[in-house]
N, C-alpha and C positions, 0 to 999 in steps of 0.2 A: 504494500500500500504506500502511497506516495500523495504530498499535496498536490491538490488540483494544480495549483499556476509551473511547480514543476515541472509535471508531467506535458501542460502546454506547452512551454516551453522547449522541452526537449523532444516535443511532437514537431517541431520546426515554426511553429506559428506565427511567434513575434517572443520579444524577454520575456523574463518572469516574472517584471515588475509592471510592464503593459498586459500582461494576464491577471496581474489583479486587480488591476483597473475594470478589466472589462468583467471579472467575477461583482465588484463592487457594484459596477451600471448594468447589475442582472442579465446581461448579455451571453452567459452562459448558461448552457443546459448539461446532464451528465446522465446520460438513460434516460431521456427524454425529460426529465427534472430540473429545473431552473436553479443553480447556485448565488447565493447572493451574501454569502459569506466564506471569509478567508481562516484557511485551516483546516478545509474540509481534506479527506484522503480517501483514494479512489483506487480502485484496480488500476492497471498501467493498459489493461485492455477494455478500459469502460469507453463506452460512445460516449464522446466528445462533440457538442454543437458551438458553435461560435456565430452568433448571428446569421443561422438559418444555415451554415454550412459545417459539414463535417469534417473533421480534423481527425485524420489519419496518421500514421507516421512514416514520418519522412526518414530514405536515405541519406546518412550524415555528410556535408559535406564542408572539406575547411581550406580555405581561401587568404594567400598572402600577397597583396597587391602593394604596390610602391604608387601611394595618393600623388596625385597632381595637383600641384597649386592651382586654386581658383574652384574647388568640387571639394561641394560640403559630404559632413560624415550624419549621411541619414539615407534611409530608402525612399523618402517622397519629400519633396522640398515647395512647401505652398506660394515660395517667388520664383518657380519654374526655374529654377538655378541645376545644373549639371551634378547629379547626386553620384556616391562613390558606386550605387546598385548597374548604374547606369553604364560604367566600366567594365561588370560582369554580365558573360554570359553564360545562365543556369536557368535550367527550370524549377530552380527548388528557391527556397524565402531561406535569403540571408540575410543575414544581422550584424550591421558591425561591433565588433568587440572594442567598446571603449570611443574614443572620439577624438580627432585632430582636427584641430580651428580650418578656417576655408583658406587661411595663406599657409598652413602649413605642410607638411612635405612628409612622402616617406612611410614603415611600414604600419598598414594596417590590417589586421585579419578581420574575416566575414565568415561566420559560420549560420547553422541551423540546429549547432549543440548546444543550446541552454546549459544542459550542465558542467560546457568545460568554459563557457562566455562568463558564469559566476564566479566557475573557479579562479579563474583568473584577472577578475576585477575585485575580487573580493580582498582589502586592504593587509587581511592580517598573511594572505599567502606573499606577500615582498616579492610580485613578480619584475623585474630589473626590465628597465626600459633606458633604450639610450639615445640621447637627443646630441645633435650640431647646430648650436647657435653660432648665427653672426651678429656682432654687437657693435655698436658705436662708440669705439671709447677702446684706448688699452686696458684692459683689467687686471688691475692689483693683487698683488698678494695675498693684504686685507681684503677684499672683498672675495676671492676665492675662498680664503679660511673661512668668512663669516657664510659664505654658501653651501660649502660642505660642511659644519656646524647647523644649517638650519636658518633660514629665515621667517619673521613675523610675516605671512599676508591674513589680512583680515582676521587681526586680532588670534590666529592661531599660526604656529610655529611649525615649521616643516621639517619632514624628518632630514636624516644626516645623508647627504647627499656626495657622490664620487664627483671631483670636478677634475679637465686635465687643458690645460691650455693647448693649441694644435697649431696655432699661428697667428704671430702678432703681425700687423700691415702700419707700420710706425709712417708711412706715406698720407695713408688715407685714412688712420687712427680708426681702425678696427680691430675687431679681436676673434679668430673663431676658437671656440669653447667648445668642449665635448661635455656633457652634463650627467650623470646614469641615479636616476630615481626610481621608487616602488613606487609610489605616492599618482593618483591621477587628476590631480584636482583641475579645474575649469582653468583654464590657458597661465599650470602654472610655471612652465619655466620661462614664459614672458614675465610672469609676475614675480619669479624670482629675483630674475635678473635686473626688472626693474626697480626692484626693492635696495636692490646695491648701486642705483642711479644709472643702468643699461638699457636703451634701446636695443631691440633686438630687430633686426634688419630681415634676417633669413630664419629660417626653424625647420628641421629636417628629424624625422624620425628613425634613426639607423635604425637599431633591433627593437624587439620586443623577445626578454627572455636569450633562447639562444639563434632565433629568427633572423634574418637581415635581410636587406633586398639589394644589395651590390650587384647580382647578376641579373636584376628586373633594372628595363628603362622604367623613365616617368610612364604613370597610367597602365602598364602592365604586370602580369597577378601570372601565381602558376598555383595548385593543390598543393596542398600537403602530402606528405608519405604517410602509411601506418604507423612508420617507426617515428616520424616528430612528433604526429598526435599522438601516440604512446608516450614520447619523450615529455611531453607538456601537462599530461595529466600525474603520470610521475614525477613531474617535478615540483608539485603544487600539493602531492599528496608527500610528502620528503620534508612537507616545510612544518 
């Protein structure tokens, strides 16, 4: 037995947190019965309705594309803007795992596994993410230490963060910076580095974990093997 919005979830549907939404706006049925609370648990083989359609289960499939600047990170976008789903082509509902701003760069996965999209956004698993910023400004010493120490945004402190300098441009007083964080907060190694008085010019997503997209151009995605999706659910269940 399994909660409902999981089981959604890893039916391919949509997250597990837009499944409880739609359990809350009574828009679920489970054996032809209307759910309209959270916490219920269900066989893994009960009919599922979802507004008048049935939800089956879907073959898993995982997706690491190298985002293009200028394509936001959602599956429908209501200012008709070029969406990352838009990139792929699949007959199955992917989901991206996590989110990168519309100018940022680099890798993102898209699956239809709810339960490896939790795992690995889920804060306490410390999945390593590594970013290349380009910044305005030589950066200091002090403001490295005070980055990998942790910065205040928004009144909370961020964890302790790998910083490594990759080239200083003393011409045009830029800085590119390699950054590696668990933490996914809403655009926060802009707000990091803003936080130590940096503009950040560029933002590029190298890995996620042990992921990377060096052999993907911009806007091109390849599957996963069985053995990284193994590697990833191992790595998360290790932590």
């Amino acid at each position: 037995m399994e909660r409902l919005q999981k089981v959604i979830a890893n039916r391919g549907y949509c997250s597990r947190r837009k499944a409880e939404e739609l359990i809350l706006q009574k828009k679920v049925k489970v054996n032809g019965e209307v759910i309209s609370e959270l916490g219920v648990k269900i066989d893994d083989n009960a009919m599922i309705e979802i507004e008048g359609q049935i939800i089956v289960r879907e073959e898993k499939e995982y997706i690491l594309l190298n985002k293009p600047r200028g394509v936001v990170t959602t599956t429908k976008d209501d200012k008709h803007r070029e969406t990352v789903s838009d990139l792929i082509v699949t007959d199955k509902r992917l989901y991206p795992v996590g989110r990168l701003d519309y100018d940022t760069t680099g890798a993102l996965l898209l699956t239809n596994d709810g339960e490896l999209t939790n795992l690995l956004l889920h804060p306490k698993n410390e999945i390593d993410k590594v970013y290349i910023a380009k910044v305005r400004g030589l950066l200091t010493s002090k403001d490295i230490a005070i980055l990998k120490s942790g910065v205040i945004i928004n009144g909370v402190k961020t964890a302790k963060a790998k910083v490594k300098v990759k080239k200083f441009d003393k011409k045009n007083k830029t800085t590119i910076v390699e950054i590696t964080i668990h933490e996914g907060k809403n655009h926060q190694i802009k707000n990091m580095l803003m936080a130590v008085g940096y503009e950040v010019l560029k933002l590029k997503r190298e890995k996620i974990a042990f992921l990377d997209v060096k052999s993907l151009k911009s806007g091109e995605y390849r599957y996963l093997t069985i053995k990284e999706v193994k590697q990833l659910y191992n790595l998360v269940k290790n932590k």
